[in-house]
Phi, psi and omega in degrees: 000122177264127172249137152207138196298145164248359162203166198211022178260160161249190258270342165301299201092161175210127012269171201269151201290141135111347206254129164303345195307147213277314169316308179302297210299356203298180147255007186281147148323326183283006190254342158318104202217071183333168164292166195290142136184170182225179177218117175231143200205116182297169139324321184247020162097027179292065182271136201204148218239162160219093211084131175237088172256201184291025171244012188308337189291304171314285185326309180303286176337326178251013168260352169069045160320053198283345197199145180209142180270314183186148198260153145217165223230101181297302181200171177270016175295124206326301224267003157257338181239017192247064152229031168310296180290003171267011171265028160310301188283015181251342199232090184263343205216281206251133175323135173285111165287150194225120176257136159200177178290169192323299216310350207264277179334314187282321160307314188302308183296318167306317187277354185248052195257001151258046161231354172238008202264171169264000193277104218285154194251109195298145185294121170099317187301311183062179184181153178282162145305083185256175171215071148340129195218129209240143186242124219272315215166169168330183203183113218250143148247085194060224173285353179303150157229128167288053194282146178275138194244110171310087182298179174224116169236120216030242173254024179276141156254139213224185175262118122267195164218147175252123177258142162228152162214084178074273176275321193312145183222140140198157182238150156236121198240134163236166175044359199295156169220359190184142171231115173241183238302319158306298194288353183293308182323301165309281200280004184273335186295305193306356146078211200297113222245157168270002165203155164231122157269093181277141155266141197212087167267013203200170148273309195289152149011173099198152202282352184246003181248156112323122186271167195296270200315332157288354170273325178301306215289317161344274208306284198307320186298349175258000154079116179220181181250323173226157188244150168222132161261144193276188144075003203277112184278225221232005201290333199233144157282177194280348163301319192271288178003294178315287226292319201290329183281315183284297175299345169278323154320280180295357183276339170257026170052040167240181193235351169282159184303127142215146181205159173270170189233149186235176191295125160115346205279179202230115182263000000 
């Protein structure tokens, strides 16, 4: 299973429209930071996207995104769906199922209603082909399995997901601020994973994120061989990160990779 972050920003983006910041201004590449989203591609040739957000059309273009099997969906917050409509040239022959919980799904239909409405489409507009799916349980994509995880992102309930291809493991919690006691219970059965992508925006607080240290301590509690955080706004660079990661490593005296993850990377 190949996972690559195809963004690794919140809800802004970095660099942030307007901001003077040393972080907007860098020249590191890693400081460039699209909205959250991933790509993961199966073993028998599976591909799937988690989350579209608005920059989606780029992010497919340098990951070289030719085809998608099924979208899933964490929540309906701009900065996850409103690249919907750049999956128009991916789905030509057969509908995409775009899997999320009701509430994801009844927003998606609603903000999006001329591509699920009854309303004829003008000739030359065109509009994608979705099949909206409200999800249940796991979800089999060739060999892949999708389970869905409930977050707390303030008081919203929102989705994560867990991919598997057999032992192989890896979760992805974006925007989360609290995971409870079911779903802690739910990912604890399913044991040990090879990466967990957590959002992690901040050092400081916040009341719908996790800050960098509640998502490590989470990610540990959950057990993995790497940890990387995602969802990351403009306050600290991926240098100062590094530093921030490396030092939580050693005060809690482990030895597995954390890192902050950045656009592009390849797991």
């Amino acid at each position: 299973m190949k996972i690559t972050v195809l963004g690794s920003g919140t809800s802004h983006g970095v660099p942030v429209l307007g901001c003077p910041c040393p972080v907007c201004n860098s020249s590191d590449p890693r400081d460039k930071r699209m909205r959250a989203s991933v790509y993961i591609e199966g073993p028998r040739g599976e591909k799937a996207l988690i989350d579209a957000g608005p920059e989606f059309r780029l992010q497919a273009l340098r990951a070289g995104i030719s085809a998608l099997d099924a979208l899933f969906l964490t929540h309906s917050h701009a900065d996850h769906i409103h690249g919907l409509d750049d999956l128009r040239p991916l789905n030509r022959e057969n509908p995409i199922p775009v899997y999320g919980n009701k509430e994801t799904i009844v927003e998606m239909i609603e903000r999006f209603s001329y591509v699920f409405g009854s309303k004829p489409t003008q000739r030359g507009g065109g509009k994608p082909k979705l099949k909206p799916v409200v999800v249940e349980g796991p979800v089999e994509i060739g060999g892949l399995v999708f389970t869905p995880v409930q977050v707390k992102h303030g008081i919203l309930d929102i989705l994560g997901w867990e991919v598997r291809d057999g032992d192989s493991g890896v979760l992805y919690l974006t925007d989360a601020s609290a995971i409870p006691p079911a779903s802690l219970a739910q990912l604890k059965k399913t044991g040990r994973r090879r990466a967990i992508i957590i959002g992690g925006l901040r050092t400081r607080p916040h009341e719908t994120h996790f800050n960098f240290e509640e998502a490590l301590d989470t990610a540990l509690g959950l057990g993995a061989e790497r940890i990387y955080l995602t969802h990351i706004c403009h306050e600290h660079s991926h240098a100062e990160i590094e530093e921030i990661c490396r030092n939580f490593r050693e005060s809690r005296r482990i030895k597995i990779d954390i890192h902050p993850a950045w656009d592009g990377l390849v797991l």
